[in-house]
C-alpha positions in Angstrom: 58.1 74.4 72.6 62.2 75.0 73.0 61.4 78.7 71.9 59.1 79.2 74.6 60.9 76.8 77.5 63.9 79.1 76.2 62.5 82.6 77.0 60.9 81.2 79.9 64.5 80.2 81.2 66.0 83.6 79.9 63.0 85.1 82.2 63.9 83.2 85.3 67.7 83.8 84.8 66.9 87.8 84.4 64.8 87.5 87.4 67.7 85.9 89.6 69.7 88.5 88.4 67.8 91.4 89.7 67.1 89.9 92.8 71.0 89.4 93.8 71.5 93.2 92.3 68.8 94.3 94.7 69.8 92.2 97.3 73.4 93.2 96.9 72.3 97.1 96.7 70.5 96.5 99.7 73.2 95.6 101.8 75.9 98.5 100.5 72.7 100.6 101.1 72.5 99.5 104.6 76.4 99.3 105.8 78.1 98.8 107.9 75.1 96.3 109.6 78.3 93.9 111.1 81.4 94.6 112.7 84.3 95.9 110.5 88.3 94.8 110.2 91.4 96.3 110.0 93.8 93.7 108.9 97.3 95.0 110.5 100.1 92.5 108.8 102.6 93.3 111.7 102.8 91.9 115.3 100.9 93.9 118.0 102.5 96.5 119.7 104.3 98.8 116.9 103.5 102.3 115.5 101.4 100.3 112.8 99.5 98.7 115.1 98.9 101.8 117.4 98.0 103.9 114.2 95.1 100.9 113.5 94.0 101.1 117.0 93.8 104.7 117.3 91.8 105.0 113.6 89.5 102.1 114.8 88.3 103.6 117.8 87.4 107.1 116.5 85.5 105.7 113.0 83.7 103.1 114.9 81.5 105.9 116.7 80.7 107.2 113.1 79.8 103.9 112.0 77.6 103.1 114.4 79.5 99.4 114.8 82.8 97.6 115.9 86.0 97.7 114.1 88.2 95.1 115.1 92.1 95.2 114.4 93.3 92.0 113.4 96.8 91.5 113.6 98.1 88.9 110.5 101.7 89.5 110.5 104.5 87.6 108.7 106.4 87.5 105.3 106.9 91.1 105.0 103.6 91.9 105.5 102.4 89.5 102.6 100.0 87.1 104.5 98.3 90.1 106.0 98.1 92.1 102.4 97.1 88.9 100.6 94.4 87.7 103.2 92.4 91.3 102.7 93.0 91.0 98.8 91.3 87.4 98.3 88.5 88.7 101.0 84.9 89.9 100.0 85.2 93.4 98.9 82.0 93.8 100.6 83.9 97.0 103.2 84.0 94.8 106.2 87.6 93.8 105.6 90.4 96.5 105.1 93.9 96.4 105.2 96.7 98.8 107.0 98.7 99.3 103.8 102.4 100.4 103.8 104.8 101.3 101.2 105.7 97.6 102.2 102.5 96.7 99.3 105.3 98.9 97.1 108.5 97.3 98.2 107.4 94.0 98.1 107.0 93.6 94.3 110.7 93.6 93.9 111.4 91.8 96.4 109.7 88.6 96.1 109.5 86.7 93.1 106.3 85.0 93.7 103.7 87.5 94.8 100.6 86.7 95.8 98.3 89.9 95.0 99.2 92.7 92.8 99.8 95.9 94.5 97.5 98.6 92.9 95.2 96.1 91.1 94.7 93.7 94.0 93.1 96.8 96.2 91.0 99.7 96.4 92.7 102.7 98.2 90.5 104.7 100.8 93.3 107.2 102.4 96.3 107.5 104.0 96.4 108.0 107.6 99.9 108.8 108.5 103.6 109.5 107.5 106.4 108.5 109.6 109.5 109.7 108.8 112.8 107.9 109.1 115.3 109.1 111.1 119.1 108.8 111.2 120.5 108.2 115.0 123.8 107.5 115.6 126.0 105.9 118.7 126.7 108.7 121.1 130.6 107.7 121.3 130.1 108.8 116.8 132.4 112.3 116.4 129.5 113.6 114.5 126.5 115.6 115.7 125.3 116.4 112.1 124.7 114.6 108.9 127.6 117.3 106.9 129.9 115.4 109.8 128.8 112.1 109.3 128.8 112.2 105.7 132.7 113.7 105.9 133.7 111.3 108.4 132.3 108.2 106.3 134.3 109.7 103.3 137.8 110.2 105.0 137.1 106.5 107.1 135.4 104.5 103.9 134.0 101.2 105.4 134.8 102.1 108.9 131.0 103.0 110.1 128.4 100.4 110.3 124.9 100.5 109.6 122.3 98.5 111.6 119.0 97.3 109.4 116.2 95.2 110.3 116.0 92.8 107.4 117.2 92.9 103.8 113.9 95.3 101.8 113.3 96.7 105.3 112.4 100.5 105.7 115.9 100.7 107.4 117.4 99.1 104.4 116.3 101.1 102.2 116.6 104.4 103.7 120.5 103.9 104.3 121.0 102.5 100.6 119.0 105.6 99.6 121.2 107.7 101.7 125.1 105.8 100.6 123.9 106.4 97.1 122.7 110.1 97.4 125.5 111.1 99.8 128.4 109.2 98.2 129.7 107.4 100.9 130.6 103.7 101.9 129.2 102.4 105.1 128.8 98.8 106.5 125.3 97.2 106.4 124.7 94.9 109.7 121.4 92.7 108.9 119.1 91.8 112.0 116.0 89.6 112.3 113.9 93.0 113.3 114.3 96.1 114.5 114.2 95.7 118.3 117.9 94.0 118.3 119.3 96.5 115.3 118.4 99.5 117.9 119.6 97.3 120.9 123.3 97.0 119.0 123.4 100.5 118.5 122.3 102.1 121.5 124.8 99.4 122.7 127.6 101.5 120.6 128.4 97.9 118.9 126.9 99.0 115.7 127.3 103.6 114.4 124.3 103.8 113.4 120.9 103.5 112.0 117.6 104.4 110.0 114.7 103.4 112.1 111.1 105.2 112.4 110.7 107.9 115.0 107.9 106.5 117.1 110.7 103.8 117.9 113.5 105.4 118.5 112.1 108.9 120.4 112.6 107.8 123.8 116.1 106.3 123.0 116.7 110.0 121.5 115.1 111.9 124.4 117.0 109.9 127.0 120.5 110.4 125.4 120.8 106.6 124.2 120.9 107.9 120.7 121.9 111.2 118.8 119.3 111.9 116.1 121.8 113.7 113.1 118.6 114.2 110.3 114.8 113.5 109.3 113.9 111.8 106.2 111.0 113.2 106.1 110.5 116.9 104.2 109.5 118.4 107.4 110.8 119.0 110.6 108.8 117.1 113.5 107.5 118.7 116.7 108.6 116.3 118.7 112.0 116.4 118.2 111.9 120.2 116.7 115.8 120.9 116.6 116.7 117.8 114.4 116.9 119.0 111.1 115.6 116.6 107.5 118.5 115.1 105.8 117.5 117.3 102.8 118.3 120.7 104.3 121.5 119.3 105.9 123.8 118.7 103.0 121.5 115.9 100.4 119.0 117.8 98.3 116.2 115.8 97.6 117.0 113.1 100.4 113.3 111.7 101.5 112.6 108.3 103.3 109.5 108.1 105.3 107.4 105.3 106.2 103.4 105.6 105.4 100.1 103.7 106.7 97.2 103.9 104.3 93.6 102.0 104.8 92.9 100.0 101.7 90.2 97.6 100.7 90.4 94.4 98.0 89.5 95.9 94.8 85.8 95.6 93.6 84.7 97.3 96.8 81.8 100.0 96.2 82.1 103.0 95.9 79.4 104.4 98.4 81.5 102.3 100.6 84.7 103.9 100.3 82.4 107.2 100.7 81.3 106.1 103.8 84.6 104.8 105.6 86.1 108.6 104.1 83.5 110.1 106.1 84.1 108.3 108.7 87.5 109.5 109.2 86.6 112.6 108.4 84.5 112.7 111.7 87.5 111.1 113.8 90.4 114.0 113.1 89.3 115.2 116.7 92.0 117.0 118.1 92.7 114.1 120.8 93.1 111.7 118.0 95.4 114.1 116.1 97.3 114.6 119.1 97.8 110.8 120.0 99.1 110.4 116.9 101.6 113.6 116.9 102.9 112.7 119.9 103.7 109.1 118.7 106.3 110.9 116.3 103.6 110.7 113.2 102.1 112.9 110.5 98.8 112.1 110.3 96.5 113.1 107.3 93.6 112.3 105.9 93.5 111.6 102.1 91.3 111.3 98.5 91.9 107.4 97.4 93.7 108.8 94.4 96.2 110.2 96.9 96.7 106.8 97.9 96.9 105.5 94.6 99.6 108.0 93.8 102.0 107.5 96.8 101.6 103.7 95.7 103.0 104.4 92.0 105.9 106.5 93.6 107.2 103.8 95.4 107.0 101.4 92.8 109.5 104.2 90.6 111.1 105.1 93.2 111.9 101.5 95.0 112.0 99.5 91.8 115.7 101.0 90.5 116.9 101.8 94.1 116.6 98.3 95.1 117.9 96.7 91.6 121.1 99.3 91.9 121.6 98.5 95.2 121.8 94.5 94.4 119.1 93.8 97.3 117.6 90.3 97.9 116.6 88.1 100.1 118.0 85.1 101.7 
């Protein structure tokens, strides 16, 4: 009798379990049958949130549904990263990663996800390099001035950033450490009134993302001395990188990725590469150039990579640099 109630149980339980396998094959077989979301953890209205809205539009066509962008900002970007790593990894929830994911690690003591293990990468989307601008009334138009004048005036320049562990942060610690010179950090709560105090000539200077700053640059507001990125851009085609002006090796660009919580198939991360794929239409391309970005489209291992470089890379800079936050 408990033999055969037991193999009849063992029967039903097998059963169950190939009807949720089929039933779960079914539906990766049939997505997306639902709108999909892009998780954005900043505030509406930045080059993060334009480089969501842009990507949304063009792979929704080749989805055949909706994608939504969801803005879930706060806590550098942790309550956006760790809402999309606790979701379903059933493809209808993905996350705008940044080398924030990166940074973040070393920053906080109590993390709520893990960065590579938490997520399953699907490409990166854009770079956006850093750039250096300085206060017009500054006696330097290039970054061999700057970095002479900051040596023979030691403490005399300021530097605005936009948080402690902010992109600005780190790019100017990057840049003190590689260039040898000793310049004043001035923290803000965001970058809006760092790049207010220095187009206000109350601050020297400042690392901030292009997209920000290019109209502020274009106008005259600020002078742009260097790139971090490794190449020229073409919107601003006469300001040279920091690495071809005097600091070998100098890089500090910003990156958006699309990343989904870890466990998500792998047909599904086939379709969504597809998918963008189909939307590098040269309008889209050109939207995003003119924005000051780099886009690209990646393999997730790419992804994966640039994610393990900033962990080296951030990890010592930001111990060195004695960075914490308040």
């Amino acid at each position: 009798m408990f033999t055969r109630l037991t193999a009849l149980c063992s029967l039903c339980f097998m059963c169950v379990i190939a009807a949720v396998s089929s039933s779960s094959y079914a539906d990766e077989a049939k997505w997306p049958d639902k709108p999909v979301t892009i998780v954005v953890p900043w505030p509406p209205g930045g080059v993060a949130d334009f480089v969501a809205r842009v990507v949304s539009q063009k792979i929704s066509a080749s989805l055949g549904q909706s994608v939504i962008v969801e803005n879930r900002p706060g806590a550098g970007t942790n309550i956006g990263s760790d809402y999309v790593a606790k979701a379903r990894p059933d493809g209808y929830t993905l996350l705008l990663g940044s080398s924030n994911n990166a940074v973040n690690k070393f920053l906080f003591r109590n993390m709520p996800y893990d960065p590579i293990k938490s997520f399953t990468p699907v490409s990166l989307l854009v770079y956006v390099p850093n750039v250096l601008v300085v206060h017009p009334s500054v006696p330097a138009k290039t970054v061999g001035e700057l970095i002479s004048y900051a040596k023979q005036h030691p403490d005399e320049l300021t530097y605005a950033s936009a948080g402690n562990g902010s992109p600005a942060h780190l790019a100017a610690e990057k840049f003190k450490t590689m260039a040898g010179v000793r310049i004043r950090n001035i923290t803000y709560k965001g970058a809006a009134p760092a790049v207010t105090d220095v187009m206000a000539g109350r601050v020297s200077m400042m690392f901030t993302n292009l997209p920000a700053s290019l109209s502020a640059i274009q106008s005259g507001k600020l002078r742009a001395v260097g790139l971090g990125g490794t190449t020229r851009s073409p919107v601003v085609p006469n300001v040279p990188t920091i690495a071809e002006s005097g600091v070998p090796g100098y890089e500090a660009s910003a990156w958006y990725g699309l990343m989904a919580p870890a466990g998500t198939p792998a047909n599904v991360i086939e379709k969504l590469q597809q998918a963008l794929a189909s939307a590098r239409t040269p309008e889209a391309l050109d939207a995003l150039r003119q924005r000051g970005t780099d886009p690209r489209i990646s393999p997730p291992e790419d992804l994966q990579k640039q994610l393990q470089t900033d962990l080296q890379v951030y990890g010592p800079l930001i111990k060195a640099a004695g960075i914490t936050l308040e």
